[in-house]
C-alpha distance (Angstrom), angle and dihedral (degrees) to the residues before:
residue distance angle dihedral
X1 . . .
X2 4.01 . .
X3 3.78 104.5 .
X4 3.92 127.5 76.1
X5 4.06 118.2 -99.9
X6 3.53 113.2 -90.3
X7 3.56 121.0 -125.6
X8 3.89 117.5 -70.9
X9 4.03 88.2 24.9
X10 3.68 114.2 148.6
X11 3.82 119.6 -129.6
X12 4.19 112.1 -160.3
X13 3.67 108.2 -148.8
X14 3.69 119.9 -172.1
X15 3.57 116.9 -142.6
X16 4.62 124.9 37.5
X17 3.39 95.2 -139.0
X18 4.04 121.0 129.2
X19 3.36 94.6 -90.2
X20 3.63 81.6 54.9
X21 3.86 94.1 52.1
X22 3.88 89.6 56.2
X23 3.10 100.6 46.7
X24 3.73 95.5 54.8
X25 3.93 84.0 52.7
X26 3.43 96.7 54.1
X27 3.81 93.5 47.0
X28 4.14 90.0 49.5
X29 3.98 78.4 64.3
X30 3.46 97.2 57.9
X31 3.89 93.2 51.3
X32 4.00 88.2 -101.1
X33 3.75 131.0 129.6
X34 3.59 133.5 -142.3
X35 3.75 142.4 -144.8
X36 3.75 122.1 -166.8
X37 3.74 127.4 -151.0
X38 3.83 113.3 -165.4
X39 3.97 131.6 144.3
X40 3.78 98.9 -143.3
X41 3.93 121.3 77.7
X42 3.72 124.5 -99.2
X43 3.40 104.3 -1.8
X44 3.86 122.5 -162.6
X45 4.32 85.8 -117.8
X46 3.84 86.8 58.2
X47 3.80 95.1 65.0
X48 3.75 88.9 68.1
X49 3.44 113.5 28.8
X50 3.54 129.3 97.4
X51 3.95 89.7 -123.2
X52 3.85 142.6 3.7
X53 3.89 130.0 -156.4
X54 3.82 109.0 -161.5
X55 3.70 106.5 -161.0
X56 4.18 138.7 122.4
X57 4.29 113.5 -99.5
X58 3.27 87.7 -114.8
X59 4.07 93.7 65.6
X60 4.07 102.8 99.6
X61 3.57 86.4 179.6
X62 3.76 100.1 57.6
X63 3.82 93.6 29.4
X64 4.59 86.7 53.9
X65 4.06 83.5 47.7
X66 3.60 90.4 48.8
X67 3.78 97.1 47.6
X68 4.42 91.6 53.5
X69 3.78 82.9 47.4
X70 4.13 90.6 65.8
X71 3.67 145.1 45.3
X72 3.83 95.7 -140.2
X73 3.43 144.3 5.8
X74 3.96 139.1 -134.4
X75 3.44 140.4 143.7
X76 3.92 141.3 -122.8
X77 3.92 98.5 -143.7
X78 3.97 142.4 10.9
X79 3.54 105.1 -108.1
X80 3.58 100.9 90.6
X81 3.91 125.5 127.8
X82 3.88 116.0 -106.3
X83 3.91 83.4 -145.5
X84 4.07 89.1 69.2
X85 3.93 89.9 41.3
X86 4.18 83.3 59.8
X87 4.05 86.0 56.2
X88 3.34 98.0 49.0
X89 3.94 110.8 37.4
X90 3.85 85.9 58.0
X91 4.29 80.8 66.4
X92 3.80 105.9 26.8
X93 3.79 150.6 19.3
X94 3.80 106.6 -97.8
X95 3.48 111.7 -162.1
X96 3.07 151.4 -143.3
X97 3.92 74.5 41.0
X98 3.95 129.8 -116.2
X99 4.06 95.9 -86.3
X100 3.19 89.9 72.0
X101 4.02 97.3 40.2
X102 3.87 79.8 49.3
X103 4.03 96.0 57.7
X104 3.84 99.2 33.6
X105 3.57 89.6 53.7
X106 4.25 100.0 60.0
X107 3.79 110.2 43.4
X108 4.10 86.6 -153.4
X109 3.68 88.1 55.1
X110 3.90 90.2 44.5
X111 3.84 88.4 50.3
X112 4.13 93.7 49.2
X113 3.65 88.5 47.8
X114 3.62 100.5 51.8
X115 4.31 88.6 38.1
X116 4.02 83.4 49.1
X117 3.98 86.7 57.8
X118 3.72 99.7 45.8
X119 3.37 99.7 -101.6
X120 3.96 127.8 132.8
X121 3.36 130.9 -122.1
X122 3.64 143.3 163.1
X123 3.76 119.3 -66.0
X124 3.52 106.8 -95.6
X125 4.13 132.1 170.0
X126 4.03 119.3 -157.3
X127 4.26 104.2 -119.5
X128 3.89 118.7 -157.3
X129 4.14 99.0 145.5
X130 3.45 125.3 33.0
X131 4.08 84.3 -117.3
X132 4.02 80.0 67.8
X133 3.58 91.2 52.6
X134 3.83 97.8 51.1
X135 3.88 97.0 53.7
X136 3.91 92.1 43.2
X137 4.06 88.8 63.2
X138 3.50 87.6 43.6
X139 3.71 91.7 60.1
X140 3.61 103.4 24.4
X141 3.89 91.0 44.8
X142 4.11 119.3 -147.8
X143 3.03 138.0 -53.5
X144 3.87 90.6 67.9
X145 4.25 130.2 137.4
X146 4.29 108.1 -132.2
X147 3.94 98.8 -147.2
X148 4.15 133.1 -162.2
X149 4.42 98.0 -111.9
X150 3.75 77.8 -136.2
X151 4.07 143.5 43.2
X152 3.77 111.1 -2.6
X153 3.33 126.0 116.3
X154 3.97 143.9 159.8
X155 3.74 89.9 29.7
X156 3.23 96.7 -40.0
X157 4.52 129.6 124.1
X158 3.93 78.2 24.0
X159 4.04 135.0 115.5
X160 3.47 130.0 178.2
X161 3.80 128.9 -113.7
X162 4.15 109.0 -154.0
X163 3.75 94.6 148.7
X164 3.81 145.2 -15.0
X165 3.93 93.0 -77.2
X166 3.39 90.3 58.7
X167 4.01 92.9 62.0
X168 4.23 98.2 81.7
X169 4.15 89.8 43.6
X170 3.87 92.8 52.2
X171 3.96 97.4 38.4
X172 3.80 85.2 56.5
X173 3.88 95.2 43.4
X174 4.49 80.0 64.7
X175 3.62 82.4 66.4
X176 4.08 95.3 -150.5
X177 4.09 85.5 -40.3
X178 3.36 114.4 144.5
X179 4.05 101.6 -114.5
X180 4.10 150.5 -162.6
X181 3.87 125.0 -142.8
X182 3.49 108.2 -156.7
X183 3.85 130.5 -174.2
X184 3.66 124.2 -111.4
X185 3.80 112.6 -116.1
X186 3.90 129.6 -150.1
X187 3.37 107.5 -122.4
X188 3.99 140.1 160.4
X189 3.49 94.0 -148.0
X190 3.94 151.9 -20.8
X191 3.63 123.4 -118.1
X192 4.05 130.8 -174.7
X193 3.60 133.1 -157.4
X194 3.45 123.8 -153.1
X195 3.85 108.3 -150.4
X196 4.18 142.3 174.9
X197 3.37 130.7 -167.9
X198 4.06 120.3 -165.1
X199 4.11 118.1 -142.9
X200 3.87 97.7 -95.6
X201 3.99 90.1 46.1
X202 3.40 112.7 -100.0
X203 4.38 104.5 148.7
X204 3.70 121.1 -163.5
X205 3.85 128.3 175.9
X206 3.30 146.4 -166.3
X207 3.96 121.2 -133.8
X208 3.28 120.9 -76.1
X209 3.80 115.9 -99.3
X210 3.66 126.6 -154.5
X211 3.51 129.3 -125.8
X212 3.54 149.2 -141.9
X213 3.93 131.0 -178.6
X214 3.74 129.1 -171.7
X215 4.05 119.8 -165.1
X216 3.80 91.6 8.3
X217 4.46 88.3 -55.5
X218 3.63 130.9 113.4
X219 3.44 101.2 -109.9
X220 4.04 103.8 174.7
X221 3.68 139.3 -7.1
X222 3.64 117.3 -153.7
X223 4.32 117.4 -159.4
X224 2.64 122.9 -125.1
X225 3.77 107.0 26.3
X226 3.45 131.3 -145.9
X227 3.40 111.6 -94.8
X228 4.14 134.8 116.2
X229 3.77 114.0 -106.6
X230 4.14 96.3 -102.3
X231 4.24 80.4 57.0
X232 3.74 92.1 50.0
X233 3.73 95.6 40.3
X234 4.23 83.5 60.3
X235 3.36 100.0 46.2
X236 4.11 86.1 54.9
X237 3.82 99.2 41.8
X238 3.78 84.3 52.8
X239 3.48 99.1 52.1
X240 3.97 88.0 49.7
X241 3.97 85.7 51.3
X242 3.77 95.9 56.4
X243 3.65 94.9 35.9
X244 3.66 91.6 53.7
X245 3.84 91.7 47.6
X246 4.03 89.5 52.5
């Protein structure tokens, strides 16, 4: 699917989260409809989208009726079960596609891929045994953040590291997860770049915004950020880079 969505289109997004909710608005401005699929009740993407299907990943019925209901399908977050992405790429386009559902899902496989492309990132050690977690501080050193490889988010799945007694407390917080220590990094501050690429390549971006968190949450994001234009120019060409990758 190469050309733009005509007016009236339907897009399907999985998941009524927020995210969801604004995306739906943005579409509406564009002349474009959406349809959300999400198993919990109500959801805040419901109260603005042109339809809702409330029913669990797992329901191939709902998730096929769902799929001939739009012209195109995305999502609002990683978390979503490869089993429902077999159901509905038999139907529709899902997009962006499942390599990058597959890498933003993991934050070990996030890490290898951007390491694999020459980019930096924090230090970071993959924990599956407490053994694993021991002789990561010792070579990552403290402070450090031990991290679920999969579904946390706004502080959540994570435990900080100030100092060796902290290791036994925080391995236990993973609850049997399989985990990531990563390093703590001195930086000024965090930017973000919200990116798109098309099928045949084209990338565009928006500026990049800068961030700031408080207990482990984004708390604001302020665009544009403050950064000289050889800084911005970076932050954009390496968006494009992993974009094109995915």
């Amino acid at each position: 699917m190469n050309e733009p969505l005509a007016s009236g289109a339907v897009i399907g997004i999985l998941g009524g989260g927020q995210l969801g909710r604004m995306l739906s608005v943005a579409a509406s401005r564009l002349g474009l409809r959406t349809h959300i699929f999400e198993p919990s009740d109500a959801p805040p993407a419901a109260d603005v989208a042109h339809a809702a299907t409330a029913a669990p990943y797992e329901d191939s019925a709902a998730l096929k009726r769902f799929a001939e209901a739009v012209d195109v399908i995305t999502y609002e977050f990683e978390n979503i079960p490869t089993s429902a992405l077999d159901t509905l790429e038999k139907i529709r386009n899902i997009r962006p596609g499942r390599e990058a559902l597959r890498v933003s899902q993991d934050r070990l496989t996030e890490k290898l891929f951007l390491s694999e492309l020459g980019l930096k990132t924090a230090p970071y050690a993959t924990v599956d045994q407490f053994g694993d977690l021991e002789k990561a501080v010792q070579t990552i050193g403290a402070p450090a953040i031990l991290k679920t490889r999969r579904f946390g988010y706004d502080g959540k799945g994570q435990a900080r590291i100030m100092a060796e007694q902290d290791i036994k407390q925080a391995f236990e917080d993973m609850a049997g997860q399989p985990a990531i220590l990563e390093g703590f990094v001195d930086f000024s501050h965090e930017v973000s770049v919200i990116g798109a690429r098309n099928s045949v390549g084209d990338v565009a971006c928006f500026d990049p915004g800068e961030n700031i968190h408080r207990d482990g949450i984004l708390h604001s994001t302020t665009v544009p950020a403050k950064l000289n234009a050889g800084q911005r120019m970076d932050a954009v060409l390496l968006t494009a880079k992993i974009l094109n990758t995915l």
